[in-house]
C-alpha positions, -999 to +999 in steps of 0.1 A: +000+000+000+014+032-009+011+062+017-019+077-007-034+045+004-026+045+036-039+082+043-073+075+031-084+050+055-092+086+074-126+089+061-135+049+069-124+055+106-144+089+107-173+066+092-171+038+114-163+064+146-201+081+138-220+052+129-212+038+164-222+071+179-188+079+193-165+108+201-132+112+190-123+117+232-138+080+237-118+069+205-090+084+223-096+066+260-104+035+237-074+032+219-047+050+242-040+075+212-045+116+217-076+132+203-049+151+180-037+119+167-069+103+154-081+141+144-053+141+118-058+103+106-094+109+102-085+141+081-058+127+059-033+146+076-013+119+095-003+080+083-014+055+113+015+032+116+004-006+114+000-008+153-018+025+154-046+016+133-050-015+153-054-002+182-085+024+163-095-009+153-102-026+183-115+007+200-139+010+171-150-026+173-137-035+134-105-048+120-082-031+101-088-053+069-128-042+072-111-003+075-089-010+044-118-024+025-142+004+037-111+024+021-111+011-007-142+014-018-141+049-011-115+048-041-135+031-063-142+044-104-164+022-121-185+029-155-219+019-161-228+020-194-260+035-211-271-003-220-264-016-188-298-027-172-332-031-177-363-010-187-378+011-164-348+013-137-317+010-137-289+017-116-265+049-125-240+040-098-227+000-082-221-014-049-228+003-016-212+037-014-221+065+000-245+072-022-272+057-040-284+067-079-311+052-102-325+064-134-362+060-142-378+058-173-410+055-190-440+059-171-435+051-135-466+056-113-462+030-083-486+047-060-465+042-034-455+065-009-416+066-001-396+081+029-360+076+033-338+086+063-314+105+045-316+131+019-320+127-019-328+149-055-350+143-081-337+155-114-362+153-147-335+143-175-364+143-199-402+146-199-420+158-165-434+140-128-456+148-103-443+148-073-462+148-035-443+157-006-453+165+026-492+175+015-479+201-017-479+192-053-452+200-076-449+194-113-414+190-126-403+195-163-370+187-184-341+202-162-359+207-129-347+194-097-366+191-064-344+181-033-359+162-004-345+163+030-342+128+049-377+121+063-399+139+037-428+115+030-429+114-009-444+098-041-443+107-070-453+097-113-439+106-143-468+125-169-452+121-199-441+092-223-406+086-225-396+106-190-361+099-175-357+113-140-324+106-124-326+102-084-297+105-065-294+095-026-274+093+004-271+055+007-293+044+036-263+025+056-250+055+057-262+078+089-258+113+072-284+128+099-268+165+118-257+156+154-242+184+174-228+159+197-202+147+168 
């Protein structure tokens, strides 16, 4: 591993650190390293020797290899391809990352009534929707884009024939909710 590598396990430790509801001072009594310290790995700034990021490891209840691979799928660059999957949806963007993107096309109307934890936007590529959210109507056209807020109770239909509408999300492993005690 090369030290560009090594530097960006900082945002998998930072990750794993929130999604267990922790401080960097009880990552600090944890692990026996200074709040400095881990402050730095966590930003990229400083290279955890071997030892080190064992020792985040076990205070953060992972292993280093699940750090690495959080890591390394932080790096990841993948393609998909116009022709890649099937009418109606299709995924824009593979594997669980951070975020989560499907395109819809045609005339979607499932009548059902969506709310996701985290936020997401609606962008009309083509053609026009109705969406619903939180009791108001709005009707979207070609280069619109409506942004929902994690929470917002939502459905929505496209109008028109032949409507592509692009929906990009935070992925919902991820906890992007605003705490003011992180």
């Amino acid at each position: 591993m090369d030290d560009k590598e090594a530097l960006r396990v900082g945002a998998a430790v930072r990750r794993r650190r929130r999604s267990l509801g922790l401080t960097l001072a009880a990552v600090a009594d944890r692990s026996g390293l200074s709040v400095p310290f881990l402050s730095q790995i966590e930003n990229e700034r400083a290279r955890p020797s071997a030892r080190s990021l064992e020792r985040v490891a076990e205070a953060l209840e992972t292993t280093t290899a699940a750090l690495h691979a959080a890591a390394d799928s932080a790096r990841t660059v993948d393609v998909v391809r116009a022709h890649e999957g099937g009418p109606g949806v299709r995924r824009v963007a593979r594997g669980g990352h951070q975020l989560h993107a499907k395109e819809y096309t045609g005339e979607q109307d499932t009548g059902r009534e969506y709310q996701h934890r985290n936020d997401e936007v609606m962008y009309i590529a083509d053609g026009a929707a109705e969406v619903e959210a939180e009791g108001r109507a709005y009707r979207l056209e070609r280069g619109d884009t409506l942004y929902l807020s994690g929470g917002v109770r939502h459905r929505w239909r496209a109008t028109e024939p032949g409507t592509r509408i692009l929906v990009v999300a935070v992925a919902e492993h991820i906890d992007a909710t605003f705490d003011t005690r992180r």
